[in-house]
N, C-alpha and C positions, 0 to 999 in steps of 0.2 A: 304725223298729224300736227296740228299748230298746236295743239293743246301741250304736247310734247316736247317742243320747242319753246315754250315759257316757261316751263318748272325751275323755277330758281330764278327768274328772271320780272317778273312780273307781281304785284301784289304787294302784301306786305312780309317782311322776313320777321326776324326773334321780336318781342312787344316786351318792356320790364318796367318797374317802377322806383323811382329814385327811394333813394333809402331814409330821407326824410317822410318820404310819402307825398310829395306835393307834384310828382312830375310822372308822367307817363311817357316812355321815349319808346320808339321802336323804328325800323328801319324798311326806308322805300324802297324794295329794289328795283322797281322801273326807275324812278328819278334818281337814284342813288342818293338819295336825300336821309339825315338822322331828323324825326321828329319828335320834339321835345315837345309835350300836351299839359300844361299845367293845369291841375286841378284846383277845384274853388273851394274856398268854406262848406259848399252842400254839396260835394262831390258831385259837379259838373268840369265840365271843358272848360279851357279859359283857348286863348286865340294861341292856336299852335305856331312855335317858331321851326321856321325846318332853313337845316343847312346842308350843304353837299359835304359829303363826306371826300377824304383827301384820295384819290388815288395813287397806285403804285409805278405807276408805267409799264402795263402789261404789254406783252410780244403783242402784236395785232390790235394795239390798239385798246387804250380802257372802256372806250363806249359798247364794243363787242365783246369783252373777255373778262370785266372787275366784275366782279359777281358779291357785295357786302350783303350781308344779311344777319351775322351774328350778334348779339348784345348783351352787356352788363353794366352794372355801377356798382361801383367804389371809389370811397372815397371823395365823392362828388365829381370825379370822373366815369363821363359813359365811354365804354370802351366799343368799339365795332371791330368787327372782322370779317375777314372775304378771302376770296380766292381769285389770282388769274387763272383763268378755266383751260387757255389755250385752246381753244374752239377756233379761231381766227386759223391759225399752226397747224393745230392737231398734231403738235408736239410732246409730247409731255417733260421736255427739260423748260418750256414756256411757263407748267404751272407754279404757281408757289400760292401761300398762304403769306397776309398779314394781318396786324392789330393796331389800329391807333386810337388815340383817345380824343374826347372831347372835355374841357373841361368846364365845368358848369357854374365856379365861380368867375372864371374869366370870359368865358363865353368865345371861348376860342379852341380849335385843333392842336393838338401837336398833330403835326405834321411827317415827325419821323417816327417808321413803326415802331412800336415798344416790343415787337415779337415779328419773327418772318421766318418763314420756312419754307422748304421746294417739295416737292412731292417726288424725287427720282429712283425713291427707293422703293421697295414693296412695301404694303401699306398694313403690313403687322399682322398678318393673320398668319395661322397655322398652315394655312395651303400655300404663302408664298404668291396671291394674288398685287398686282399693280395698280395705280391710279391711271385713271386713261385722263386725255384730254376730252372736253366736252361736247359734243354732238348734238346736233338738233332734228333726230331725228331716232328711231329706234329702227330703224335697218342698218346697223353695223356690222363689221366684217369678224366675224367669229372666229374665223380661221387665223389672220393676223392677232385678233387679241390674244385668240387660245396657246398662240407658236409665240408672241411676242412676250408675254408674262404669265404662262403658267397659270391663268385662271380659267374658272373654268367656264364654258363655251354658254351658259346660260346668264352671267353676271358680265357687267361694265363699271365696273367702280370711279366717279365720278366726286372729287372732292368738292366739297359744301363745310364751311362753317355755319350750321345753325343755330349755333347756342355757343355762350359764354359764361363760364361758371368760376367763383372766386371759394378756394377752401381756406378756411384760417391759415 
């Protein structure tokens, strides 16, 4: 159904607030846009700045495959994260994860991730389950996933960064 083929893709992803308090940023992922919502003296909106977020150069293409939705600040940097989905592929040596930042005094990107990872491995669980690449659809092949990674015939593991968390 279409509904199934926008999940992660459409709407808004992680929402946070700067740690002064003055900003509310969260992320587009239709437009792939960071929006940064300054808040006023009486906690209203002030006119939101939105910037594109950097892409990584996914296999198939970033407009089909950058998936960014996670966030945080520190620092006075907002950090975003995403996934190449490999949906395009439907490889899974296409996916990886990355992090880059935005910085809020300068009002500019870095540009090189500060963090990247591939997903080629099993994804850490006790059963030895894999990351698949992303589908737009929920009729996938059980049989290949179940013979291809050892998980089990009722799950698709689908990597998402939804959230960005900073411990001391």
């Amino acid at each position: 159904s279409e509904s199934y083929d926008l999940q992660g893709k459409m709407s808004w992803g992680d929402i946070d607030i700067t740690e002064d308090y003055k900003n509310i940023v969260g992320v587009n992922m239709l437009t792939k846009e960071l929006y940064i919502i300054p808040i006023n003296s009486v906690g209203g909106a002030g006119t939101a700045i939105k910037t594109i977020i950097p892409t990584p150069g996914c296999a198939g293409g970033d407009a089909n495959n950058w998936r960014p939705a996670g966030v945080a600040v520190k620092d006075a940097k907002v950090y975003v994260g995403g996934v190449c989905s490999g949906e395009t592929t439907q490889s899974r040596t296409d996916m990886a994860a990355y992090i880059y930042y935005y910085d809020l005094n300068t009002g500019s990107w870095n540009t090189t991730p500060v963090l990247s990872f591939d997903f080629n491995e099993t994804s850490g669980t006790s059963w030895g389950a894999c990351w698949e690449a992303w589908i737009n659809t929920n009729n996938w092949d059980e049989s290949a996933s179940a013979a291809d990674c050892a998980s089990e015939m009722t799950k698709y593991y689908q990597p998402f960064i939804s959230d960005i968390e900073f411990d001391n």
